[in-house]
N, C-alpha and C positions, 0 to 999 in steps of 0.2 A: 504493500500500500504506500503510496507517493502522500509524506503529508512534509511540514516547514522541516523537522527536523532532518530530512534526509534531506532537504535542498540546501539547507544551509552547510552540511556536513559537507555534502558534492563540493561546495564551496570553501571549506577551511579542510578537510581531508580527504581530498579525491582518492586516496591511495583505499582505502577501506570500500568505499561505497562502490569503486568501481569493480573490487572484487566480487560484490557482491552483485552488479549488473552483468558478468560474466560469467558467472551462479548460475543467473534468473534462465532459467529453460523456456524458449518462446519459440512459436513458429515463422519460419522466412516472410511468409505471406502478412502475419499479422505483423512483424518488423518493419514492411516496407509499407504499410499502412499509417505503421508510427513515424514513421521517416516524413510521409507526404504530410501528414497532420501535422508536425513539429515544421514541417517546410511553411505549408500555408500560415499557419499562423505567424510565423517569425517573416513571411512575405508581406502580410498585412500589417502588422505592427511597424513595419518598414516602409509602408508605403504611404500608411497616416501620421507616425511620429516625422519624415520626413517633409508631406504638405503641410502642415500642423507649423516645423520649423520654417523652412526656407522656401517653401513657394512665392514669397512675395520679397525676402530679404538679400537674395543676390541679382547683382546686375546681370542683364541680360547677356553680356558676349564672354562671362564668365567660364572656364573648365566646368564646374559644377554644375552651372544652367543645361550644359549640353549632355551630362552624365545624368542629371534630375529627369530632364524632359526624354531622352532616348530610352532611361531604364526604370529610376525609379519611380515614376509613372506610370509604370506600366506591371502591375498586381501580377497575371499570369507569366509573365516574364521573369517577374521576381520569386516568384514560387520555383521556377523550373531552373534558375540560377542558384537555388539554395537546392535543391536536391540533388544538381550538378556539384557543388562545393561539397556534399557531405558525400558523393560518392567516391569524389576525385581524393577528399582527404584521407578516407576512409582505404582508397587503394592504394594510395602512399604510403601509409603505417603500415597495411597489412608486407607490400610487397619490399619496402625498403628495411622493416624487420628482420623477413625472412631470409631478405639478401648478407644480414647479420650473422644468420642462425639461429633466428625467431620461429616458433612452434605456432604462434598465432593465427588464425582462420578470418575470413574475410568477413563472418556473418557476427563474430564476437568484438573483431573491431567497430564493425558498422552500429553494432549495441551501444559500444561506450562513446561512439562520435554524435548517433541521435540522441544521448543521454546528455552530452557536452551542451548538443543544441538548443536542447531541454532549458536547462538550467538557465543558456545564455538568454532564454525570453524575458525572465525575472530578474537578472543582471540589467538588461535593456530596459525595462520598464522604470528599473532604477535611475538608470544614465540619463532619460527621455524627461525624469522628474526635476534631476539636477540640471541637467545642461536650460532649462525654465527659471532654477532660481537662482545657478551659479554656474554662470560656465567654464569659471577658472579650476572650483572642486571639479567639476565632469571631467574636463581636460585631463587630469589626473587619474581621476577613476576610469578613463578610457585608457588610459596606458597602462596600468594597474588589470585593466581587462585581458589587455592584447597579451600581457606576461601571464597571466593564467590560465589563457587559454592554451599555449603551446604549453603549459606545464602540466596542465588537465592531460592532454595532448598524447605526454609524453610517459605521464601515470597509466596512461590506459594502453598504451602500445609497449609499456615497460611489463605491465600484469600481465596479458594479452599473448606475449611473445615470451616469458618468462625471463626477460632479462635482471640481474640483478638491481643494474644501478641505473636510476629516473634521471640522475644527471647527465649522467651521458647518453641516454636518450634526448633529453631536453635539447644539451651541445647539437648534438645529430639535427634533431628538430630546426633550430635556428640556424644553422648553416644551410639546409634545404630548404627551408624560408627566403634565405638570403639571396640562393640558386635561382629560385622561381622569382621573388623582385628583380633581379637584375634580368631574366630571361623576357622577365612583362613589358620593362624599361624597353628593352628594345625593341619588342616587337611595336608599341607605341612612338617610338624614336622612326623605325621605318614609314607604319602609317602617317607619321605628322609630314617626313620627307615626302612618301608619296601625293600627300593631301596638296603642299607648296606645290609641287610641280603640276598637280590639278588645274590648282588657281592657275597660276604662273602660263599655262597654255590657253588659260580661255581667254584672257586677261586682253 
């Protein structure tokens, strides 16, 4: 039974609770129904806390005006972007584990990444409160998130795959982190050049 004390534990001792979500015996079917349900809802919560925020507060030829209006605006898109993200994560851990000599299974990671996601709704709700009445606390609490998450992360793919030591998964973690920003950078670095040359020919 899902009640405060286990969310807040997810939260100060992911090491325990995720044992225990890797425990829980559940069918794939009914997994990947928890997956879509934690999608949609953390879609919507995304798509109202951001009109709520910035619909009317950045200028229009802004980065963010063009990432608001293309994506998160768009509810179904944002759903099908977060079940893309918990599956992409979810075959990271399992397979960059195994590349280790991780024992860990594809359906027990996917448990503790929907679980992760779980938790992050009522982190968000938190953040969506602060960044209203303080957005210098939020600031904070948003980087304070981003370290949790890859440590949640790195608890659940360290239990998962039997490895000893969460820190050196965690290290693992944020260097493949790293791997994939700079991989993003460029793939954006080329779209921006291709976009210049766009203009540049119609011009």
């Amino acid at each position: 039974m899902i009640n405060f004390k286990l969310i807040l534990d997810s939260i100060l001792s992911p090491k325990l609770v995720f044992q225990k979500v890797l425990n829980y015996e559940i069918k794939p079917s009914i997994l990947i129904e928890a997956v879509l349900f934690i999608s949609i809802i953390n879609a919507l919560f995304t798509y109202t806390s951001n009109y709520l925020i910035y619909s009317n507060g950045q200028p229009d030829e802004s980065i963010f005006m063009l990432y608001y209006e293309n994506i998160l605006k768009k509810p179904i898109l944002l759903v099908f972007l977060e079940v893309l993200k918990i599956f992409i994560i979810t075959s990271l851990a399992t397979y960059i584990g195994k590349f280790f000599g991780g024992k860990g299974t594809f359906i027990n990671l996917l448990k503790c990444v929907a679980w992760i996601h779980y938790i992050l709704l009522f982190i968000n709700i938190l953040l969506f409160v602060l960044i209203i009445l303080n957005i210098y606390v939020a600031s904070y609490l948003i980087m304070l998130t981003n370290i949790w998450i890859i440590w949640a992360l790195s608890e659940c793919a360290a239990r998962a795959h039997g490895f000893s030591s969460t820190f050196l998964v965690f290290i693992t973690g944020i260097f493949v982190l790293l791997l994939l920003i700079v991989f993003l950078l460029q793939i954006l670095n080329s779209s921006d050049f291709i976009l210049v040359e766009r203009v540049g020919s119609n011009a």
